[in-house]
N, C-alpha and C positions, 0 to 999 in steps of 0.2 A: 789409393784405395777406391775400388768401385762406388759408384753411389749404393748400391743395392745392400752391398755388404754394410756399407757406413749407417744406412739405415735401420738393417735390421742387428747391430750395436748399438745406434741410439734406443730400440724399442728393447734391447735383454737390460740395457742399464737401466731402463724408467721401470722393467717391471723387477731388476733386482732391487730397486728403491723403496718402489711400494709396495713392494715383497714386506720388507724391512721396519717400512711405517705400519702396515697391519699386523706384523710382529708384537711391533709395542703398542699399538690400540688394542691386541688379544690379551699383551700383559694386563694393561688397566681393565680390559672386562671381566676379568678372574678377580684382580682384587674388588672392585666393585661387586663381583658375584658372591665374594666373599661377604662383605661387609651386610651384605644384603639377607645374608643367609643367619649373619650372627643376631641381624637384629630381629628377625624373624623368631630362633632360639629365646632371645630374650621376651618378643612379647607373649611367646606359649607360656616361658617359665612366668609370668607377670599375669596371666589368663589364670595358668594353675593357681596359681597362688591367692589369687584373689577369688577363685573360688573354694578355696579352702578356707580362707577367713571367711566368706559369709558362713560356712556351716560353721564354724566356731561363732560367730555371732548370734546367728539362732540359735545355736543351745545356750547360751548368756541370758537370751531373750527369755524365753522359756522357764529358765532355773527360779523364776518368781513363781511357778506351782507345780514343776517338775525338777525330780534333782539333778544338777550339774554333772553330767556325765565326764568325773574329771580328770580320767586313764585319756579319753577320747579329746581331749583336751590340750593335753600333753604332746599324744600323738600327732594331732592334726600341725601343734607348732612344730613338731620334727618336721613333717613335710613342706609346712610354710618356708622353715629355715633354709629345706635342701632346695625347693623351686626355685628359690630365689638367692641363695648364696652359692650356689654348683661356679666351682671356680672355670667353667668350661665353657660360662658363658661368655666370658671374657667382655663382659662389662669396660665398655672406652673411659679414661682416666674421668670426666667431665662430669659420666653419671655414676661413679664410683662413692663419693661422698652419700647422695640420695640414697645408694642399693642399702647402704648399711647402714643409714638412717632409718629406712624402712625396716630392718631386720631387726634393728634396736625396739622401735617400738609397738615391730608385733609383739618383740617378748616380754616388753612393758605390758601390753593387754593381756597378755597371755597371763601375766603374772597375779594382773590385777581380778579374773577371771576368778582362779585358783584361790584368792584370799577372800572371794565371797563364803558369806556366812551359809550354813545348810537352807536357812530359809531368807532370802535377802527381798528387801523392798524394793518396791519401782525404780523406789531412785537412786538406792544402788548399782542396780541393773542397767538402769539407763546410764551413770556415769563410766561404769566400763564401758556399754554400748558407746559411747563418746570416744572413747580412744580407740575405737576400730575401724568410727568414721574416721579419724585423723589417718589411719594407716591406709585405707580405704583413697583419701583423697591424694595422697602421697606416691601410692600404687599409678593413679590418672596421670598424676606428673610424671612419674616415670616411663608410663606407656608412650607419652607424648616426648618424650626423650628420642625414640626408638623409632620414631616409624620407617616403613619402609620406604628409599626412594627411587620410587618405579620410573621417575625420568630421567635419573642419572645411568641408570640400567638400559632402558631404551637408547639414550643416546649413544651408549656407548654399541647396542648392538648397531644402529643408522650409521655409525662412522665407518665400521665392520663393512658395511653393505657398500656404502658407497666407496670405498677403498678395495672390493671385491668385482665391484662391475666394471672397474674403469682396470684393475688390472686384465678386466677379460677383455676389454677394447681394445688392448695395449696387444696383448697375445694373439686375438687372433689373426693378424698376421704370420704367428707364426704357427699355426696349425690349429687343421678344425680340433683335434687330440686336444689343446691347450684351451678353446672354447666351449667344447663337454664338460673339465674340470672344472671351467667356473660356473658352470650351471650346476654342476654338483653342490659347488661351494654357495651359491646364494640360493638352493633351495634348503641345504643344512643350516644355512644364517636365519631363513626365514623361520623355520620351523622351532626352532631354538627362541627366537625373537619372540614368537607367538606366547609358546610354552610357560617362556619366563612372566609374560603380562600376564599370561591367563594365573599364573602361581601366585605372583605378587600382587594381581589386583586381590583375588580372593582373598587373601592373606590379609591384607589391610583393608579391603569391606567387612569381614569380620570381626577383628579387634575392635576396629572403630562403631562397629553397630553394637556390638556389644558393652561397647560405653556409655554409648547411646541409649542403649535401654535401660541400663541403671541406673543413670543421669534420670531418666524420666521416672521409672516405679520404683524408686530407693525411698522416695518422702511417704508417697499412699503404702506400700509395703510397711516402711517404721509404725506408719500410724494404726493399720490392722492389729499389727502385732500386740502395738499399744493396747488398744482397746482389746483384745483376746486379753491378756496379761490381766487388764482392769474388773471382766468380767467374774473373772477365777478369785476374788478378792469377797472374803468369807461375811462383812455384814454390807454389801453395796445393797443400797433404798431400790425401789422397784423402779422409783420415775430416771436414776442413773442410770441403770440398767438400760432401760428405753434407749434412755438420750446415748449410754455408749453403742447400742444393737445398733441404732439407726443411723449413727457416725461411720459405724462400720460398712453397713451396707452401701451406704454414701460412696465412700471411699473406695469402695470393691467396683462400683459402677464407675468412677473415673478411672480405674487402674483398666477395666477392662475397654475403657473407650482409649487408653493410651496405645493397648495392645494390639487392638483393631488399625486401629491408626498408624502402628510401627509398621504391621503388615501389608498395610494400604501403599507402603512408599514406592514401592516399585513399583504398580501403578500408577501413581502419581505421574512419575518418572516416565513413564512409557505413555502418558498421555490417558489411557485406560480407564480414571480411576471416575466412577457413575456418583454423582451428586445427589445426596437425598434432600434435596430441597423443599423447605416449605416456609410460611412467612411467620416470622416471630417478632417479637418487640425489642431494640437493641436492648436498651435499658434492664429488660427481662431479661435476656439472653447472661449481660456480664452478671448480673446479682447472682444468677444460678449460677457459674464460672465462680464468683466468690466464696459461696457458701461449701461449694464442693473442697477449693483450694484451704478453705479456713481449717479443716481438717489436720492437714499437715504443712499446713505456713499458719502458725496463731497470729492474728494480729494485721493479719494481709489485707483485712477488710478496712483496717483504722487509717493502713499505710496510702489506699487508693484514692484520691480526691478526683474531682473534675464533673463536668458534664457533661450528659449524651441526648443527643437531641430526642425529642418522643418520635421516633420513627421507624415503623414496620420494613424489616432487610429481608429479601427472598434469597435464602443462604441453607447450607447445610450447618445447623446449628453446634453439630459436636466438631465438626472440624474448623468451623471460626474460633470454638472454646480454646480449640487444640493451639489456634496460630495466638489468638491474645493470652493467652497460659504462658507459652513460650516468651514473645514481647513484654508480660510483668516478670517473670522468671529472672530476666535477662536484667532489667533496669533494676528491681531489689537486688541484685547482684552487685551492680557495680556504683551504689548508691550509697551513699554512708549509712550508717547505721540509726535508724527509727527516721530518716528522711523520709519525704512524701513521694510517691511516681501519681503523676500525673495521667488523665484517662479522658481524654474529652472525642466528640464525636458532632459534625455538623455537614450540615445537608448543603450537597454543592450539584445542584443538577438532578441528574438523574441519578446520585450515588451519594452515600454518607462518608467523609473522609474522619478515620479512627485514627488520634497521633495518642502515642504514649511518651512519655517525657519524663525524665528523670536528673537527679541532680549529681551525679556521679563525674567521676575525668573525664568525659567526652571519649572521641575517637579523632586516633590521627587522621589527617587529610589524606593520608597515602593510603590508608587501608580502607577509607568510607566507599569506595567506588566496589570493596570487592566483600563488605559484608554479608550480602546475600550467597555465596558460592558456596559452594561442597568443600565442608573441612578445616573453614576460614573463621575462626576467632575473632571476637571485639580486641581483644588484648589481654594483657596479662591480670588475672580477679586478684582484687584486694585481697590484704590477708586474713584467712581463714576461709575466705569465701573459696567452692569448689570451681574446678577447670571447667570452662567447657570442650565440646567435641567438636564444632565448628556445623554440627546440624541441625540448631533449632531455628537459625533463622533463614537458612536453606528452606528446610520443610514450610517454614510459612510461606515463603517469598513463590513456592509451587502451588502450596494452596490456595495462596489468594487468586495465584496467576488460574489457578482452578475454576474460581466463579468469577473471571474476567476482570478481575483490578489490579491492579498498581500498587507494587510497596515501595518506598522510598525511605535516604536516611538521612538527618540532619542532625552537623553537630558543630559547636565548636569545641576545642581545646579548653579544657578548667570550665566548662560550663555547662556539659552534661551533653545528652543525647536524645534527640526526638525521631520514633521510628510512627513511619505513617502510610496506612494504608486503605485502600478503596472498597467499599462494598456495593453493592446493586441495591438502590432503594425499590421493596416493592411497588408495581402498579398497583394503584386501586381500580377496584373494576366497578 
């Protein structure tokens, strides 16, 4: 047999091969596209759903001097039921138990909603409001079930590409006809590639910001509402009255500094975001951070111990509030119950270093290195306590890196967590 021939049989068998192998790499990107698609379905039906429950909440809320709108009640749980039991979501076996978990005890609230009396008290009110949080936090688990995975998607299109270019290296020897095709085929790979990232990032920066922002104005939210509720209450004294207006007002300026804040992220992010700096007193600084947070954490003032040094930080003061909010947030979280966290602050140079400390499980050794990253969790919250979304200590770890410091985290195993970070001590002039 010629050489010429012999070779150009070894180059039809390599490229019927890898003909063959991106055959089955195409199968697995369909099923991957697949899976990727259903979970997309579930977190819309998990999105609807959950915004169906808040309106059913706020009218629960409300029905303490507005009547229970209880047709619309009904209604809203038909919807709840279909968002999230549509058998077409095809729920995987694993999170099949939770789905109907969750359906169980929306219709639990639902139920308990409906057996409110025509005029019910706060604390009736509030106890169904309690089982909506439960279905509410139950909802997060399951969101976090689902996410999208945008690298198993991408990888699979990068095998695609690379399994496309090399059989164009193979071909073309055997004509430029055979070199066009693959240029076809890796500009369709690439454009698809693109597409898909561009579909499933959004898809999952949306889910997840939107957990994000409940995560953050679910507590000042409850506590508005509270206080509206308390206002409408027929012999409340004048000095109450005060004291709930000016809770309220309280609370309405920390919700809108959280707001401000959410929207500030992508600048953060893109480096952008302009520092309103001016010099405050630390000490001064967390007292206001407490008194706002006392609002809707009771008791958060008793839980905080430690000391701060008396020293003047040249800082944008509602975005410091925003990073140590976050940092107490995180440690009454994962702390046992009426424990203390820890707050102390001392001058080291030209910078005060702030550690928050708490007496909680610690953090494994494997995952300490990547608690600051986008998306990345402490671990799994005790029970009762809510999930987090894996971006509060993202956003701080931008912020601090905002006014030039350092955040770091220290922990051992069974012996709790200390997060610590740098601020610019003002000069004096």
């Amino acid at each position: 047999m010629p050489k010429r021939v012999l070779i150009f049989v070894i180059i039809m068998i390599a490229i019927v091969v890898l003909t063959g192998a991106d055959y089955v790499v195409e199968n697995r990107h369909r099923r991957v596209t697949e899976d990727e698609a259903r979970a997309m379905r579930i977190l819309q039906a998990a999105s609807d759903a959950t915004n169906t429950l808040e309106r059913q909440r706020q009218r629960v809320t409300a029905s303490v001097y507005v009547p229970l709108p209880r047709e619309a009640i009904r209604v809203w749980t038909a919807q709840f039921q279909r968002h999230l039991g549509d058998p077409e979501l095809a729920v995987p076996p694993e999170g099949r138990d939770l789905q109907w978990r969750i359906l169980a005890e929306q219709r639990a609230f639902s139920e308990a909603a409906l057996d409110l009396p025509p005029s019910p008290t706060v604390a009736q009110v509030a106890a169904v409001g309690d089982r909506a949080d439960n279905v509410a936090e139950l909802l997060s688990a399951f969101r976090s079930q689902h996410r999208v995975n945008l690298s198993a998607l991408l990888a699979t299109e990068s095998t695609q590409r690379a399994l496309s270019l090399l059989i164009l290296m193979l071909a073309d020897g055997a004509g430029l006809v055979a070199i066009l095709a693959g240029l076809v085929l890796l500009a369709r790979l690439g454009k698809r590639e693109a597409e898909a990232q561009a579909r499933q990032a959004n898809e999952q920066l949306r889910a997840e910001f939107v957990a994000f922002a409940a995560h953050e104005l679910r507590s000042p939210a409850s506590a508005i509402k509270m206080g509206a509720s308390l206002l409408h209450q027929p012999n409340l004294d004048s000095e109450t009255r005060r004291q709930v207006v000016e809770s309220i007002s309280r609370t309405a300026d920390a919700m809108s500094r959280v707001v401000l804040n959410l929207l500030d992220l992508g600048r953060i992010e893109a480096g952008k975001l302009r520092l309103q700096r001016r010099v405050v007193s630390l000490p001064e600084l967390v007292e206001e951070l407490l008194a706002e947070v006392q609002t809707y954490h009771p008791g958060m003032d008793r839980r905080v111990c430690g000391e701060l040094a008396r020293v003047r930080v040249n800082v944008d003061p509602d975005l410091v509030k925003l990073v140590i909010s976050n940092l107490l947030d995180n440690a009454i979280k994962y702390s046992p119950l009426g424990s203390s966290v820890y707050v102390t602050g001392e001058v080291e140079q030209d910078n005060v270093v702030m550690r928050v400390r708490d007496s909680g499980p610690g953090i494994v050794p494997e995952l300490l290195p990547r608690i600051f990253d986008q998306w990345v969790t402490t671990g799994d919250a005790p029970q009762g306590a809510r999930h987090g979304t894996g971006l509060g200590l993202y956003m701080a770890r931008l912020l601090v890196e905002a006014h030039g410091g350092t955040i770091w985290a220290e922990s051992t195993p069974g012996q709790g967590a200390t997060i610590s970070f740098t601020l610019p001590v003002a000069q004096e002039s």
